[in-house]
N, C-alpha and C positions, 0 to 999 in steps of 0.2 A: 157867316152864311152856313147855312145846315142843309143838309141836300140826303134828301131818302129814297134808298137806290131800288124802289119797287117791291121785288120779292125778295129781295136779299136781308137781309138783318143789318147790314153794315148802317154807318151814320157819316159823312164826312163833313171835317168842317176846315174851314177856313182861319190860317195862320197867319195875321198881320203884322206880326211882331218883327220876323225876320224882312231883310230887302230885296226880298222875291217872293212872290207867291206862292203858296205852296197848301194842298190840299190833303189830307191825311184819311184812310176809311179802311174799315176789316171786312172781307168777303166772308159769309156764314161757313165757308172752309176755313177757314183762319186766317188765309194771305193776306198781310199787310200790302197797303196800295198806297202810294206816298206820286203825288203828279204836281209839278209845276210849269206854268207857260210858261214860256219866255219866245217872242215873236222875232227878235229881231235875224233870226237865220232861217231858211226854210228847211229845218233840220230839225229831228227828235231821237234824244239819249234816250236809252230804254236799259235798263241795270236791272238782274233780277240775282239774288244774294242766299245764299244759305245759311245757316245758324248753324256751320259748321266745319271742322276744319283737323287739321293733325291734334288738338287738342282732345277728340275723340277716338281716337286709334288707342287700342288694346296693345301692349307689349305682344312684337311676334308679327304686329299688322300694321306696320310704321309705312306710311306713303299710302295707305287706301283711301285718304281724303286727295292727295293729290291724282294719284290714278283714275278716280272716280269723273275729277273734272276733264282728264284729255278722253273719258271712256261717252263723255256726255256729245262728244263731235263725231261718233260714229255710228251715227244713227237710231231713232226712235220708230214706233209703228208707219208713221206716214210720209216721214223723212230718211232716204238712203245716207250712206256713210260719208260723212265730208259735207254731203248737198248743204246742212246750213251754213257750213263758209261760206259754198259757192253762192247761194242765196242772193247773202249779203253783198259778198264783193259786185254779183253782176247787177245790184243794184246800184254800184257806186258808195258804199258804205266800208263801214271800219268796224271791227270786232275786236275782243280779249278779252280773257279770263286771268283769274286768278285765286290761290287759297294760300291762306295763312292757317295760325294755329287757330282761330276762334272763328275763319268763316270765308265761306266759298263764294266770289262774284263772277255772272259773265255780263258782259256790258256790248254792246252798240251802238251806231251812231249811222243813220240812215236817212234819206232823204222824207219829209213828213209826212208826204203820202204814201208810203209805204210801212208805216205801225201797224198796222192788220198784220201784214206778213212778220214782221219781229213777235207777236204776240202766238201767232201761230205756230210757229219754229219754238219757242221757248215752252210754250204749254204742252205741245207734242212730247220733248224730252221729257218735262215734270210729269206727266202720267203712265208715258208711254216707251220709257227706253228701253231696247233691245238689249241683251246681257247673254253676249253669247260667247261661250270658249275660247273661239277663236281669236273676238275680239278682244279680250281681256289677255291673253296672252299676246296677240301683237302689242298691245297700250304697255302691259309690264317689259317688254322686248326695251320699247322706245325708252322706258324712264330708268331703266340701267345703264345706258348708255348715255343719256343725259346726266345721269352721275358721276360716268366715268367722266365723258368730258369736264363735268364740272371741278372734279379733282384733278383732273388734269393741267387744264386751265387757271386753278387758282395754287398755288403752293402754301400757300396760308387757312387754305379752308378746316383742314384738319382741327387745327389749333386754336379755329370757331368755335366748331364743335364740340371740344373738349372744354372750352372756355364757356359752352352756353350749361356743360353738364354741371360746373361747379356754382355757377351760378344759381341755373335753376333743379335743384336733385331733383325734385319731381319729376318723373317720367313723361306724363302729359305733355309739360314744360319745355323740356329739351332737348329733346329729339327731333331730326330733321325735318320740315316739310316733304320733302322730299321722299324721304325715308330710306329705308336700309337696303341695299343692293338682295342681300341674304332674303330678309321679312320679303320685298317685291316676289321674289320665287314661290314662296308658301303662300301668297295668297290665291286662293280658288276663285271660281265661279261664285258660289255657295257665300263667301265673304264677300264678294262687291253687291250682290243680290238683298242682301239682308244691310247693307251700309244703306243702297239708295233707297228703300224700301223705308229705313229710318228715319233720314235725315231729309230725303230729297222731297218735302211734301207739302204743300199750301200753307199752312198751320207752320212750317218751319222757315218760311221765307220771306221776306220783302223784295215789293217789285217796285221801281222807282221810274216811274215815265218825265223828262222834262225838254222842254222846248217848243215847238211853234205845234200846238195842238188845238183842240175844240175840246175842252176839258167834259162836255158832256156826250160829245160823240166817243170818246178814249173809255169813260167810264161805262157806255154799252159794250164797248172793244171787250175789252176786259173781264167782264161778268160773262160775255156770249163766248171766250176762251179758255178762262181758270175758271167760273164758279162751279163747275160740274165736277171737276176734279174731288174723290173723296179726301179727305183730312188723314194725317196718319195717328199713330198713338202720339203718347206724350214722350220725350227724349230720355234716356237713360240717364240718371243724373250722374253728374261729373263730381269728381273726390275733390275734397278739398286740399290746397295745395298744403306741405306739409311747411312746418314750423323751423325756419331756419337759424341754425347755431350762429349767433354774432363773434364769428372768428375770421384771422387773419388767414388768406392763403397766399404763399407764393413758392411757385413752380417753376422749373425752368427743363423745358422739353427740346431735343433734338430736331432737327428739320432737314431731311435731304434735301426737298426739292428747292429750296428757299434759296437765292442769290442774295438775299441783306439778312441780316438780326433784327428783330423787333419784338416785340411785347405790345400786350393787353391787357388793359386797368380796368377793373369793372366795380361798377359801388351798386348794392340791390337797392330800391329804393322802391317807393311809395306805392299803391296801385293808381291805374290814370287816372280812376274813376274819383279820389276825394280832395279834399282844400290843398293839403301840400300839391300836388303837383302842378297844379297854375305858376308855382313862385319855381318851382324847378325846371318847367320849359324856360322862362327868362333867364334860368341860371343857364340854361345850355347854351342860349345864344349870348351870352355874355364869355362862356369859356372856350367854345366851340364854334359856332357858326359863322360861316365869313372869315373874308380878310380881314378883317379887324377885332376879330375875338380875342381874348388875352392871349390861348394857349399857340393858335397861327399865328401871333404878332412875334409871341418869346420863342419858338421852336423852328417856326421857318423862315420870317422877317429876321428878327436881330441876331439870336445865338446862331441860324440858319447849322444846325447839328440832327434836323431831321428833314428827311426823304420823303417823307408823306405822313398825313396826320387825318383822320377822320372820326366817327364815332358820333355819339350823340344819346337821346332818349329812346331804347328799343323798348317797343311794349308788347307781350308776348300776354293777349286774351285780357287776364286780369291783373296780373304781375308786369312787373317793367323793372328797367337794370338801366345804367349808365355807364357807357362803355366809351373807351379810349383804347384808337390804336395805332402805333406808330412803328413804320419803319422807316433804319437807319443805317447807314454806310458801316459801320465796325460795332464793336463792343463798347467802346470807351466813349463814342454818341446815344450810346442806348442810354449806357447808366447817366447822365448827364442832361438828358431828355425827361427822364423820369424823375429826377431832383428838380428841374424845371418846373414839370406838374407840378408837383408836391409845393415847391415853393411859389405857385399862381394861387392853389387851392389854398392855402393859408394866408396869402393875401387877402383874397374875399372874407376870409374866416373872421381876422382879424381887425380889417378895417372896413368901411361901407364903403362900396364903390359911388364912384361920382354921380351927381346925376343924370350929367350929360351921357355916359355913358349907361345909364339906365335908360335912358330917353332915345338913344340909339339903338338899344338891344330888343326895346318894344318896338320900334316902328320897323323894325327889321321882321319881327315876331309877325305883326301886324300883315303888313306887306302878304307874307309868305300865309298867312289864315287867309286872307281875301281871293287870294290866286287859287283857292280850292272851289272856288264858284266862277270862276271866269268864264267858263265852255258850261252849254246845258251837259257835256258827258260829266264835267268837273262837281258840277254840281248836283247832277243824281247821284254821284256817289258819292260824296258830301253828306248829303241827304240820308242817304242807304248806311252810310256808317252812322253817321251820328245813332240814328234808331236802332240798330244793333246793339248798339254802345250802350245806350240807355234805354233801348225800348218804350222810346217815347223821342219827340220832338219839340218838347216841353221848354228844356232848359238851355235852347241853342241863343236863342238872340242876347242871352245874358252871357252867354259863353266868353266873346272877346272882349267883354267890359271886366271881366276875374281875373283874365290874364294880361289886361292894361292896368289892374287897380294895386298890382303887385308894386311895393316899395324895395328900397337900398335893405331896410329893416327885414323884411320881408326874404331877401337873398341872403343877407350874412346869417336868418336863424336856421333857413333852408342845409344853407351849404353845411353848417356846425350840423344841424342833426344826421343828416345822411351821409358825406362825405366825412366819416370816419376812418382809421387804422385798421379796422374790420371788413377790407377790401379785398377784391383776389385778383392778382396780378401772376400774368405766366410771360416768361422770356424764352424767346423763341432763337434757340440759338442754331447758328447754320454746323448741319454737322459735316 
């Protein structure tokens, strides 16, 4: 169905493919508009997403994506400081934010008659946010001390950190969300001014409305709140990530704060966007996920010689890593944990894993992709990434049929080309 939105230029059309309805159109400012019903709650998620994140930060200006998003709750032209929480909450509703390296979302979930007001609050911030001194120095205040705690809190965080720089050299790459205590000091006025002014603009965003609506009353909503907003330039383009040496590291760093020993195995691998990586989510749930993964069954089940085990696929924008970490009572379970690996990962290498257990490690996969659309919040954002991801919503209902058509063949050639000796492992010993 093709629906023309009067004076706008947009075109939207209808997506039968996936097992929800879903509507997709460009406002003549650029904003991507992505809306799905879904009737059965008298509720509507409303996700509006940036095309940006710590992957945009300048050495010197580490944490201005994340400062930017706690800077966007304190106020716009027509909205006082905090009042959109309160907004929300006094409606009975639920909000959260968040930013990674490749991109900034706030989402909500509110009773359906009230999407006017979600629409209103969110559009206020994207044209109209106040960037004043004072505010930007209380926000840097709060996210120093949320780093202290966070180092406080974790005694292994350091050894993230250092483990994400070896991974990925790229600067873009690996440095914190968060960002640096030191960089949060030096950033001005002048640099949050000129960050929102860039990124934060129609043309750089998608808005994802889903749940119990009137999809042609939501698309007047919508036109009568964002289409007036002007367009901003086009994004600075981003460096290509640099060409990594296929060499072996391993480190082994001191740790105060640490009460066990443990270490970090990481293998760089594929980006998420091409054909290997469909056969290397299955690999993760075969080595990793669940109680019944190989490396949980041989580490904490039978040799029972590790304390805790987690890790998985991290994917950092266009880049991603496979990371393994474990800690362990002494020394003499660390080293013995890490032979374990090593001798799970040559397992696979060398022989095909069963079927049965290919057929367990999909429906597990399975399971855990379905459960991203379960709530309309689950599924706007669902929605909101995928199109980030691909700037398009083209290739989603083929999506879980690539990652169920993965064979045994399929995992033993996976695991041989990526999970090489060209690995970087650090041991984190207690000092």
């Amino acid at each position: 169905m093709i629906l023309f939105l009067g004076s706008s230029s947009a075109i939207a059309q209808q997506k039968k493919d996936l097992p929800f309805p879903v509507t997709q159109f460009t406002l003549r400012n650029g904003l991507q508009v992505i809306l799905s019903e879904d009737y059965s709650l008298p509720l509507v998620s409303v996700v509006i997403a940036y095309n940006v994140g710590s992957i945009n930060e300048k050495p010197g200006k580490t944490g201005l994506a994340y400062l930017m998003e706690n800077l966007m709750f304190l106020g716009s032209k027509n909205i006082g400081q905090m009042q959109h929480i309160n907004f929300i909450h006094r409606i009975g509703g639920e909000l959260n934010a968040t930013t990674t390296e490749g991109k900034t979302m706030f989402y909500q979930t509110v009773p359906s008659n009230q999407l006017a007001l979600v629409l209103w609050l969110e559009s206020d911030r994207m044209k109209s946010l106040e960037i004043f001194t004072s505010k930007v120095e209380r926000a840097k205040v709060a996210l120093i001390e949320e780093i202290r705690h966070r180092k406080a809190s974790d005694p292994y965080l350091e050894s993230s950190l250092y483990f994400d720089r070896l991974l990925f050299p790229d600067f873009a790459y690996n440095h914190p969300v968060i960002g640096d205590e030191a960089d949060l000091r030096e950033i001005t006025v002048g640099d949050v001014k000129k960050f929102y002014s860039t990124y934060y603009t129609p043309n750089n965003a998608v808005l994802c409305i889903s749940g119990n609506i009137d999809k042609r009353k939501t698309i007047q909503l919508i036109r009568i709140y964002f289409e007036k907003i002007p367009p901003g330039g086009e994004n600075p383009p981003l460096a290509l990530p640099e060409v990594l040496e296929t060499k072996s590291t391993n480190i082994t760093i001191e740790n105060s704060l640490a009460s066990s020993p443990a270490f970090r195995l990481g293998y760089r691998i594929c980006s998420p966007y091409t054909e290997d990586y469909y056969a290397l989510s299955i690999l993760e749930y075969v080595l990793l996920r669940g109680q019944t993964s190989r490396l949980y069954r041989r580490l904490i089940k039978k040799d029972r010689i590790a304390l805790d085990l987690s890790g998985g696929i991290e994917k950092k924008f266009d880049l991603a890593a496979f990371k393994i970490f474990v800690i362990n009572n002494n020394e003499i379970l660390k080293e013995r944990s890490q032979k374990a690996i090593f001798s799970e990962i040559n397992k696979i290498k060398s022989n095909l894993i069963s079927e049965k257990e290919l057929i367990k490690s999909k429906n597990m996969f399975k399971m855990d992709y379905i459960k991203q659309f379960e709530t309309s919040l689950d599924k706007a954002i669902f929605l909101t990434e995928g199109f980030l991801t691909r700037k398009s919503l083209d290739d989603i209902p083929e999506d879980l049929d690539r990652f169920l058509s993965i064979t045994r063949y399929d995992v033993t050639r996976i695991i041989n080309k990526y999970f090489s000796e060209e690995n970087i492992l650090i041991n984190i010993k207690i000092k």
